[in-house]
N, C-alpha and C positions, 0 to 999 in steps of 0.2 A: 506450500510455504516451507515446510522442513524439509523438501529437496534441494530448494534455494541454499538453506541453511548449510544444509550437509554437503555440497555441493563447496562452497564456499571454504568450508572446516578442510575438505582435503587441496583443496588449492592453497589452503594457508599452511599446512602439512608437506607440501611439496608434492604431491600427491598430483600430476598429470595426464592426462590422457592425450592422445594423439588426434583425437576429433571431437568439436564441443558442435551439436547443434540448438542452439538458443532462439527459443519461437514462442510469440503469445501476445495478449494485449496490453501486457503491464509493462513499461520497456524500463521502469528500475533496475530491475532485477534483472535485465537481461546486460544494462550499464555496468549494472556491479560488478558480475561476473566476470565481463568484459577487462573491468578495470584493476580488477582480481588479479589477473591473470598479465595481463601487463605491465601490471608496476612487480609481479615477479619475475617476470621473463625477458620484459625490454629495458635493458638499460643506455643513456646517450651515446656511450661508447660502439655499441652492436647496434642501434638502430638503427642505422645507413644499411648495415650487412646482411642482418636477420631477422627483419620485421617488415614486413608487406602489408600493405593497405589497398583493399578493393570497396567498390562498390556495385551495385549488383546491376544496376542501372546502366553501367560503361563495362563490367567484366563479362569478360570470356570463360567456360568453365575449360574447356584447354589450359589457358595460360595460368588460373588460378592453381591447376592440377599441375604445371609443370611448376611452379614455383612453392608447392608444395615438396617437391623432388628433391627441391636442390641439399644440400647437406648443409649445416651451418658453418659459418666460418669461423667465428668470437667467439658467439655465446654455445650452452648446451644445446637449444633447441631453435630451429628456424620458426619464427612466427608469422602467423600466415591468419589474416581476418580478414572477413569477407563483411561488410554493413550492408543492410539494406536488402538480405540477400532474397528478399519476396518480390525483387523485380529481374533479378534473373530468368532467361527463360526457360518454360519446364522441360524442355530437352537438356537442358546444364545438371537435373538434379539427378537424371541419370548416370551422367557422364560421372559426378560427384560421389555417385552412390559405390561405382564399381573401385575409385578411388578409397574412398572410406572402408571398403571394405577387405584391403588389404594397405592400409596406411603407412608410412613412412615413420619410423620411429623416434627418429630423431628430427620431424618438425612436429607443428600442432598447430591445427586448421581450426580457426572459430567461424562459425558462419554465424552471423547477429537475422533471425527472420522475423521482422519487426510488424506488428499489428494484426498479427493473427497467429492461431497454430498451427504449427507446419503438420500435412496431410500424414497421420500416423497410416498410412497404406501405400504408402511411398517408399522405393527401395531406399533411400537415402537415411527416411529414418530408420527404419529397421536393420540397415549396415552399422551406424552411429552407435544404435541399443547394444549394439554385442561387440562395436569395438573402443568407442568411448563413451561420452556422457551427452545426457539427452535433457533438457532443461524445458518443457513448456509450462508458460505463467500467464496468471491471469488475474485482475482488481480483486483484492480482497472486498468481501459481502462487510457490511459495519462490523458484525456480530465478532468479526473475525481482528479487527485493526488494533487494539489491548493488547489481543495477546502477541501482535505483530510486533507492535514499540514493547514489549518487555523484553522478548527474546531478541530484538534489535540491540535492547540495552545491555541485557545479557549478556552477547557479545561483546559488547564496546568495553565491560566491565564497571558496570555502569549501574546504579540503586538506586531503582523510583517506587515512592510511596504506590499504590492504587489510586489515592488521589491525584495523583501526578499522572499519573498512565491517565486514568481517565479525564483527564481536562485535556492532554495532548490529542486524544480520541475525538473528544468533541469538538475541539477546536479548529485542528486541523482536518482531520476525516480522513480517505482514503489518499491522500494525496502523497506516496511514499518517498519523492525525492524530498517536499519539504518536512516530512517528519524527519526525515534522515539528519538531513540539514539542522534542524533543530535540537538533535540528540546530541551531532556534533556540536553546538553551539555549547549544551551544558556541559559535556566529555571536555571542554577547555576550561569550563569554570569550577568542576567540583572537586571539592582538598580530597586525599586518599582516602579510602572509607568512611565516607561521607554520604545519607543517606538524602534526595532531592524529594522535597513534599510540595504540595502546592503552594507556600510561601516562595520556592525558589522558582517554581514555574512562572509564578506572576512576575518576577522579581527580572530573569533571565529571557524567559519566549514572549511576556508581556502581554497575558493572560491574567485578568483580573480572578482572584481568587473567589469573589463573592459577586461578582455581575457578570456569568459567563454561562451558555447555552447550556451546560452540563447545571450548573446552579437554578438558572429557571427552569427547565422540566423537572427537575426536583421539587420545586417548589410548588409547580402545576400537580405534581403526581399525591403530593400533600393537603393541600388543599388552602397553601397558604399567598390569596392572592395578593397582598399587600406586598411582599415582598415580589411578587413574578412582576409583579406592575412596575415595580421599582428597578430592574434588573432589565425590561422590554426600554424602558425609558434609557437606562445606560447603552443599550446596547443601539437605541437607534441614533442616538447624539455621536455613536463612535461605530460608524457605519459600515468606514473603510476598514477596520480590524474587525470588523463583526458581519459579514456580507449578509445579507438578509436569506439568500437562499440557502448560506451551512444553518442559519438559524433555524430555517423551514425543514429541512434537512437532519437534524437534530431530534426535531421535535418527532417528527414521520417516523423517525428509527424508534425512538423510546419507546412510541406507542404501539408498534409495532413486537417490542421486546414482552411489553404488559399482554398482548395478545397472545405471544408466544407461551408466556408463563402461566397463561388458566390454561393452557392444555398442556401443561408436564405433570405428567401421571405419578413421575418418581421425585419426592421433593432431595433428595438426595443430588441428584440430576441437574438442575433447576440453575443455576449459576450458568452453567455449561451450555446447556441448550439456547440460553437467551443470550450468552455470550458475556456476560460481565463478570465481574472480579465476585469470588464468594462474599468479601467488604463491604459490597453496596447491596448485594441481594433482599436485606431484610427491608433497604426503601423503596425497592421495585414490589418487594408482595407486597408492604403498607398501599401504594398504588395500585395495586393490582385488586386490593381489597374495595377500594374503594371506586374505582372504577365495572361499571358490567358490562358485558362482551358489547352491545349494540351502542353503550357512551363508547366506548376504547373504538370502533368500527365509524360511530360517525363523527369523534375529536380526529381520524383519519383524514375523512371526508372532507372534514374545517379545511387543515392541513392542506391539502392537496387545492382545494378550493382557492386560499391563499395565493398557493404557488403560482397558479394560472395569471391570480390577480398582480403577483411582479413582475409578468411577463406581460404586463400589457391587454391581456383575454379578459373579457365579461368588466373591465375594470376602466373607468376614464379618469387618467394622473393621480391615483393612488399611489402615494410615498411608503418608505417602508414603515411609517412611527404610523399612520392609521394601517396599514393590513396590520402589523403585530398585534394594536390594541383592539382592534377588531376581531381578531382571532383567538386574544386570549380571554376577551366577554364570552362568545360564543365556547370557548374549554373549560370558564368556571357557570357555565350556565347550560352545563347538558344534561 
């Protein structure tokens, strides 16, 4: 994730290389880059001249390599992007490698290798490591999506409470074009140093501040079911903003974060390791206190049990308002 970043920081610095190879399962980040790198380099006027489009499915590594060659005409540098480039064939990434590894200075070759990591034993990557820049990416783990929307935000220059990071977390989850999308959406609404709390989250992404996934495992974690019950009800009346499976989804992670926190040895540590903000840590040990390893191990078990049950498995025309209520008997009754 901070090669993403840094990666990004020197292309906004002007900062080029002559060969980008971008590979992995997350393809945001491989968009971004992409788009990084083209709205500094192609403008309408040169893109007739000095911007080439391949795909990997119809190109040639010849012809990619000889139009690599050419010298620009308009702009400083010829651009040259290859999409899709995991269905070239792997005799091309030779041909590419011996290219890359004495490049043209004045173009820059992006190959996009999309849905996997490109083979780090491959001369291609290891021409790229020592003459441009080498990008592989992959889904952020939950533990990890906080601190992704802060430094997201960071970027944009942009201040979100903990509560705000964290509803966007739960809300949306790993899903990073629509977090993006949703940052941009507040980056248009917030006055200049202007600080966004979960009033504006509900207000703008339309994220209920007090009936949202992030508010009912809190309340599970508590032990406060009157409100979880009231909050499982909001959320299965409003189904379509609330998919039953980030709900499940949610829950799986929390419990999983409580399992993580009885084994950090260092309470110093303990934020970090389970992944959330130091803010909230003190409701995750109240949780944690209250929950013992075999409740936390079989509220899992609930959990997962559920999930089967909105797939249709062990379950005949179960709705999402009976599995939640079902589910959350069985997490105040373990």
């Amino acid at each position: 994730m901070q090669a993403f970043f840094t990666l990004l920081s020197k292309i906004d610095k002007d900062q080029f290389s002559p060969f980008y190879l971008l590979s992995g399962t997350e393809s945001y980040y491989i968009d971004s880059v992409l788009t990084a790198l083209t709205s500094k380099l192609v403008d309408e006027a040169s893109r007739d001249f000095d911007y080439t489009l391949f795909f990997g499915k119809e190109a040639q590594a010849s012809e990619i390599i000889e139009t690599a060659k050419r010298y620009p005409m308009m702009s400083k540098f010829n651009v040259v992007v290859v999409k899709e480039a995991q269905q070239l064939p792997p005799a091309a990434f030779d041909e590419l490698a011996a290219y890359a590894a004495q490049p043209t200075q004045q173009s820059i070759v992006v190959l996009c290798h999309m849905h996997k990591a490109f083979d780090k034993r491959k001369k291609l990557y290891k021409a790229v490591e020592n003459a441009g820049e080498v990008l592989t990416v992959k889904p952020l783990y939950d533990n990890q999506i906080p601190q992704w929307i802060s430094q997201h935000a960071k970027s944009m220059q942009l201040d979100l409470t903990p509560t705000a990071v964290e509803l966007l977390s739960t809300y949306v989850g790993a899903n990073l074009s629509r977090l993006s999308s949703e940052l941009k959406k507040l980056k248009l609404v917030a006055q200049p140093g202007e600080t966004l709390d979960g009033h504006a989250i509900e207000k703008y992404v339309g994220i209920s501040k007090v009936f949202n996934s992030f508010e009912l495992q809190k309340a599970i974690g508590l032990g406060n079911f009157s409100l979880a019950f009231q909050i499982v009800q909001y959320l299965t009346r409003n189904a379509k903003a609330n998919p039953l499976v980030l709900v499940l989804s949610s829950l799986h992670s929390y419990f999983q974060k409580l399992l993580l926190l009885k084994g950090v040895s260092n309470p110093k540590n303990a934020a970090s390791a389970i992944g959330v903000s130091p803010y909230f840590l003190k409701e995750y040990e109240a949780a944690a206190k209250r929950f013992n390893m075999r409740q936390i191990t079989t509220a899992m078990s609930c959990i997962f049990e559920a999930d089967l049950k909105s797939k249709g498995i062990n379950s005949v025309n179960s709705g999402s308002e009976e599995i939640l209520e079902t589910l959350l008997l069985k997490l105040f009754t373990l």
